[in-house]
Structure formats: structure tokens, C-alpha cells
MIDOSE-1310 file (N, C-alpha, C; in nm, 2 decimals, decimal comma, always signed):
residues 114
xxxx	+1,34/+2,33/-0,89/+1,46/+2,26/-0,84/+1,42/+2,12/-0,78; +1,50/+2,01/-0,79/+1,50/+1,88/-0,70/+1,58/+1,89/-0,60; +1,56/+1,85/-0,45/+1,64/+1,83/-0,38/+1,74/+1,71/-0,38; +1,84/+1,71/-0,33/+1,89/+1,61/-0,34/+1,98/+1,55/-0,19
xxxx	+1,94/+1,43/-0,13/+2,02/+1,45/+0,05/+2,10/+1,28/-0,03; +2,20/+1,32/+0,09/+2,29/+1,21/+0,11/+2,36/+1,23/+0,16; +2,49/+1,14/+0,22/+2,57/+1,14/+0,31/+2,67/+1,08/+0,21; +2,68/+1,08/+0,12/+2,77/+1,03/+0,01/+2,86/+1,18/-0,07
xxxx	+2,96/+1,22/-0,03/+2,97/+1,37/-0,08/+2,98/+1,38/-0,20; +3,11/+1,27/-0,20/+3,12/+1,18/-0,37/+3,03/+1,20/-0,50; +2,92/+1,11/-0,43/+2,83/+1,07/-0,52/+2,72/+1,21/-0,56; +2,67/+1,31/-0,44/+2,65/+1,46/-0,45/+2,73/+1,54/-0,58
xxxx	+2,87/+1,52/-0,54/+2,96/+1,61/-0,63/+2,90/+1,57/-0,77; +2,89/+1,45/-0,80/+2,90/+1,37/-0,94/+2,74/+1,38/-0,98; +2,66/+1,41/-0,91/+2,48/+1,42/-0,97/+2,52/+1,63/-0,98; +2,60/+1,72/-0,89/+2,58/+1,79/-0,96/+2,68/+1,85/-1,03
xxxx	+2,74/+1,77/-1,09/+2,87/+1,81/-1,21/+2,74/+1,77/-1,35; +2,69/+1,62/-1,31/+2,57/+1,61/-1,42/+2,48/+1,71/-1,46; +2,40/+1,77/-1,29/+2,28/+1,85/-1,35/+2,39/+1,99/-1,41; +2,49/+2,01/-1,41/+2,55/+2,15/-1,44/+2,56/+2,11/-1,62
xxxx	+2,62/+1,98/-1,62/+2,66/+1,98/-1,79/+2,51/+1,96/-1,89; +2,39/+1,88/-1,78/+2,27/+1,92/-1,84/+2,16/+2,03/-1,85; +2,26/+2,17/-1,72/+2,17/+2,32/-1,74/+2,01/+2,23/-1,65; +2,04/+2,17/-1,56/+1,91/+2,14/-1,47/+1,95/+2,18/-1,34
xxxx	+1,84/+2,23/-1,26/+1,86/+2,28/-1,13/+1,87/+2,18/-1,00; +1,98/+2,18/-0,96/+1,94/+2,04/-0,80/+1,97/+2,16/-0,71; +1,96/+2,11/-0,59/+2,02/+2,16/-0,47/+2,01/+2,12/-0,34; +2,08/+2,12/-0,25/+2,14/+2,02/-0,14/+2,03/+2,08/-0,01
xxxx	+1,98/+1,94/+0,05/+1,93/+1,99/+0,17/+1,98/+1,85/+0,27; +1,96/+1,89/+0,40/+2,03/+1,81/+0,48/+1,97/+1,68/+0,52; +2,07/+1,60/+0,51/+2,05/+1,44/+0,58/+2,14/+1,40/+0,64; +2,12/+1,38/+0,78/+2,21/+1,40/+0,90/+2,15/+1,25/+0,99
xxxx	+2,26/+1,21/+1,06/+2,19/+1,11/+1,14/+2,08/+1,13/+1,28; +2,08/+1,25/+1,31/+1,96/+1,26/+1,41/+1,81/+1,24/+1,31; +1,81/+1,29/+1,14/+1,67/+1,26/+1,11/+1,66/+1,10/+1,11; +1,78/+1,03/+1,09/+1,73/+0,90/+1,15/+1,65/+0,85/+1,28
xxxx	+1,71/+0,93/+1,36/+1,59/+0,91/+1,51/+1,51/+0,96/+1,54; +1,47/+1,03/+1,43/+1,31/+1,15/+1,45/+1,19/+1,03/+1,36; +1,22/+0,94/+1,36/+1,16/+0,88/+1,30/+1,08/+0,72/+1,34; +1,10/+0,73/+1,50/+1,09/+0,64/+1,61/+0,96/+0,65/+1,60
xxxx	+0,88/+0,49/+1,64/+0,74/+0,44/+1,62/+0,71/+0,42/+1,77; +0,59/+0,42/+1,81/+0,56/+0,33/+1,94/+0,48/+0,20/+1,90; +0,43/+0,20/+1,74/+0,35/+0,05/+1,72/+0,47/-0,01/+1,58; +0,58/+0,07/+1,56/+0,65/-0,01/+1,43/+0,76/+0,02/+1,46
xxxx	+0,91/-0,05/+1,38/+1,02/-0,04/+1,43/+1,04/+0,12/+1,39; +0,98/+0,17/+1,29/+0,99/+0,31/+1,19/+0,87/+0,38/+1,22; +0,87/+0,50/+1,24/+0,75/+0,53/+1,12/+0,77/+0,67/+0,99; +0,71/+0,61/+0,88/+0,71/+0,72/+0,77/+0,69/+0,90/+0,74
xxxx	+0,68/+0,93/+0,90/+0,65/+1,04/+0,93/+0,71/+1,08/+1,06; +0,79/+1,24/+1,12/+0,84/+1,25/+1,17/+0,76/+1,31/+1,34; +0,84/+1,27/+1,37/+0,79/+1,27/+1,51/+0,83/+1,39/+1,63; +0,90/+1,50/+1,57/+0,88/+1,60/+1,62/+0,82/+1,73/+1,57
xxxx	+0,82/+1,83/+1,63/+0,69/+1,90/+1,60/+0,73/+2,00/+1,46; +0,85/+2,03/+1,46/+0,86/+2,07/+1,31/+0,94/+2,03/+1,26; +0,87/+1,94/+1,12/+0,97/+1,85/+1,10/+1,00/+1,94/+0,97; +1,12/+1,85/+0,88/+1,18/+1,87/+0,72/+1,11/+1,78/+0,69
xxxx	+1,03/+1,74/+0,60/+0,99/+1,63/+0,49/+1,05/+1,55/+0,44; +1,18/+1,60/+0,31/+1,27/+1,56/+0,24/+1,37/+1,51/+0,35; +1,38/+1,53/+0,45/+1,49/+1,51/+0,51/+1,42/+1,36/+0,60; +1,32/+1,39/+0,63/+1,24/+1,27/+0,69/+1,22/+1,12/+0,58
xxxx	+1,16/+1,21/+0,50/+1,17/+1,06/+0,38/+1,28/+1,02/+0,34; +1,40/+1,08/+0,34/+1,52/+1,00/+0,31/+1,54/+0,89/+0,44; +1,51/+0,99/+0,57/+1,53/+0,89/+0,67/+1,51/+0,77/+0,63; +1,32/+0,80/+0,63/+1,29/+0,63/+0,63/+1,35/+0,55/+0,53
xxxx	+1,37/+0,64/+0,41/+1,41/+0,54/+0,28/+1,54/+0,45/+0,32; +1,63/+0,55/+0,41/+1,77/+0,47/+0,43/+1,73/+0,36/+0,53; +1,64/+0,31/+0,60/+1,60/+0,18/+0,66/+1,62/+0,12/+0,57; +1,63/+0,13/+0,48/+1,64/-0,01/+0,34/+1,70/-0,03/+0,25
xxxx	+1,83/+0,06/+0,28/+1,92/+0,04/+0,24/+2,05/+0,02/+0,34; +2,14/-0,09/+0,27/+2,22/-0,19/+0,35/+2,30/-0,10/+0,45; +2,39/+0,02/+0,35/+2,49/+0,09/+0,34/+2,45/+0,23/+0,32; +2,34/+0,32/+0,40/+2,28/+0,42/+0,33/+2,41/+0,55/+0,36
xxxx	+2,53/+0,55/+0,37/+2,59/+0,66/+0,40/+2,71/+0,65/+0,25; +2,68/+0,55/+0,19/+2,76/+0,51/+0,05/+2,68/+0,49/-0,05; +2,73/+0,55/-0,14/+2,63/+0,54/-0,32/+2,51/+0,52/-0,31; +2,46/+0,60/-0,22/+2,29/+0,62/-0,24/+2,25/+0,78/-0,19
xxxx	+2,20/+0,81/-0,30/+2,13/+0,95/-0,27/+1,97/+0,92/-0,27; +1,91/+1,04/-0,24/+1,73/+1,08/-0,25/+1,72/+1,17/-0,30; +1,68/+1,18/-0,43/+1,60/+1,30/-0,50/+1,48/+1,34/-0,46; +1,42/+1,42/-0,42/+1,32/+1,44/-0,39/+1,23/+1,57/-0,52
xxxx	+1,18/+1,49/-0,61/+1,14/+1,55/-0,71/+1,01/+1,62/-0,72; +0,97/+1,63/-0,59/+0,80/+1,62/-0,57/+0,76/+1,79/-0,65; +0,87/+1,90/-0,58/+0,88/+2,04/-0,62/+0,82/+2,04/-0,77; +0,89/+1,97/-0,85/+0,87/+2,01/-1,01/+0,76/+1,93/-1,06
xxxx	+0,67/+1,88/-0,95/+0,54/+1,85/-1,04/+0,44/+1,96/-1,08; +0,38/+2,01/-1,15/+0,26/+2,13/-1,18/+0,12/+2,05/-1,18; +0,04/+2,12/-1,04/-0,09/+2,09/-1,06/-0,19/+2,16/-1,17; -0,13/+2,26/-1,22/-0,17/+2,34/-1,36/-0,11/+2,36/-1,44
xxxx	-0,11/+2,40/-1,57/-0,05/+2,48/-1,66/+0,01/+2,61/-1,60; +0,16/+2,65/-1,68/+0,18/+2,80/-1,68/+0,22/+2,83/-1,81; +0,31/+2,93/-1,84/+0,36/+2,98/-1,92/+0,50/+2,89/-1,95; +0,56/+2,85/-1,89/+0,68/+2,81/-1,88/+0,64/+2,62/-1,87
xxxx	+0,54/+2,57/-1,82/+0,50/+2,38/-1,81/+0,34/+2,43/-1,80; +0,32/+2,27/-1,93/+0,23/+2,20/-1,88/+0,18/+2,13/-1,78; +0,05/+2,07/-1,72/+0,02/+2,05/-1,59/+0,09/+1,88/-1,61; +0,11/+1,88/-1,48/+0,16/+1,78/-1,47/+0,35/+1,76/-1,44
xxxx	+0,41/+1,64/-1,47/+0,55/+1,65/-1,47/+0,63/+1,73/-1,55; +0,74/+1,78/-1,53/+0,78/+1,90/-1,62/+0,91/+1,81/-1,65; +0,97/+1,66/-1,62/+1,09/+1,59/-1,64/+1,20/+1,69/-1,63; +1,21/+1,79/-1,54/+1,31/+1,81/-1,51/+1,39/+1,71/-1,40
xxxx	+1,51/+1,68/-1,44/+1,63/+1,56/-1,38/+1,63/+1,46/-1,48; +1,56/+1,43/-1,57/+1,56/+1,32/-1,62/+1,73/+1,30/-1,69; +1,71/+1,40/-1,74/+1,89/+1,40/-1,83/+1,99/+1,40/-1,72; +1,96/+1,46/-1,63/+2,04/+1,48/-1,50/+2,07/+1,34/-1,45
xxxx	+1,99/+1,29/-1,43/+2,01/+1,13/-1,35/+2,07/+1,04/-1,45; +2,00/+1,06/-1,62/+2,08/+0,93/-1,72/+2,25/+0,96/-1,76; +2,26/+1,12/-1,75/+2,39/+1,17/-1,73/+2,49/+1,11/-1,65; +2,45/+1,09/-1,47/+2,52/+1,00/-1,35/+2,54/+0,90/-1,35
xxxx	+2,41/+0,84/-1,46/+2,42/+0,68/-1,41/+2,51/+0,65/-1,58; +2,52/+0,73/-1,66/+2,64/+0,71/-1,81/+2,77/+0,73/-1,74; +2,80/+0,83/-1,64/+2,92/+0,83/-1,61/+2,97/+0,72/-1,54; +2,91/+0,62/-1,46/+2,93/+0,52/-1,33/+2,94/+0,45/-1,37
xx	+2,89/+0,40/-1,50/+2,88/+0,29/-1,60/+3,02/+0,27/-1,66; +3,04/+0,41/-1,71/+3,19/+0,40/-1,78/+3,31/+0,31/-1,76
């Protein structure tokens, strides 16, 4: 599975109408405005890593990612694709990327186009 955070419900609904019509797995984990403040520096305005003692990951790297975006609560999601990489072979993927989402994301971005 990829996760997928945003504060866009919209835009959520519409990546998983895609991964459904392309039979790919997403699923929703939270991005909320307090992981914005878990993310306070004492030497930078940010930092890339969370600052309390147990943190979410995905939910932290969207933080930071939304510092850089203008409007991060509108038409911007985070995939977080890290899950479906394979450090080995199995039965089911070879080692490495297994491109699951790929059809899923050119699916969202063919519909927005329209």
C-alpha cells in the first residue's frame, strides 16, 4: 500500500476513485495541523524530523513538505511510497521498486486535465 495525507478531501476522494478504477492499493493516514508544530527547530525555521518522542513519519514528512507549498490545505497531497519498495526479491516482486501507483497517479492527473 501507499499512504496518502492531505487536508484536501476532494482531492483524496479523486486519487482513490483512481487507485480503485486502477485495482492499486492507497490508504489514508493522518495530516493534521499540530504535525505542523511537531516540527519546530532550535537552529532552523523547520526541522525535517519530529520533535516529539513518538513521532508518525509520513505524517511528519508531509509536515515539512507543506512548508513549501503556498496553499498546503488545497490540491496538494503526499504519497508516501517508501512501503512498496523491496530490498529483495519475493514471489509476488522483484527487488527493488514494484511501480505500484504509477497508473494510479497518471489516472488523477488524466482526470484534472480533462
Amino acid at each position: 500500500y501507499h499512504s496518502v495525507l492531505s487536508m484536501d478531501e476532494q482531492l483524496v476522494a479523486a486519487l482513490f476513485d483512481a487507485a480503485k478504477a486502477e485495482h492499486e492499493p492507497f490508504w489514508r493516514l493522518p495530516f493534521e495541523e499540530f504535525h505542523r508544530s511537531q516540527i519546530s527547530s532550535s537552529f532552523a525555521d523547520i526541522s525535517n524530523t519530529g520533535s516529539v518522542p513518538v513521532g508518525a513519519g509520513a505524517s511528519t514528512a508531509t509536515a515539512f513538505l507543506s512548508y513549501f507549498i503556498k496553499n498546503y490545505r488545497q490540491n496538494w497531497l503526499h504519497i508516501d511510497c517508501s512501503a512498496t519498495f523491496r530490498k529483495s526479491g519475493s514471489d509476488l516482486w522483484a527487488a527493488g521498486a514494484t511501480g505500484i501507483g504509477v497508473q494510479t497517479i497518471a489516472n488523477l492527473l488524466l482526470s484534472k486535465g480533462a
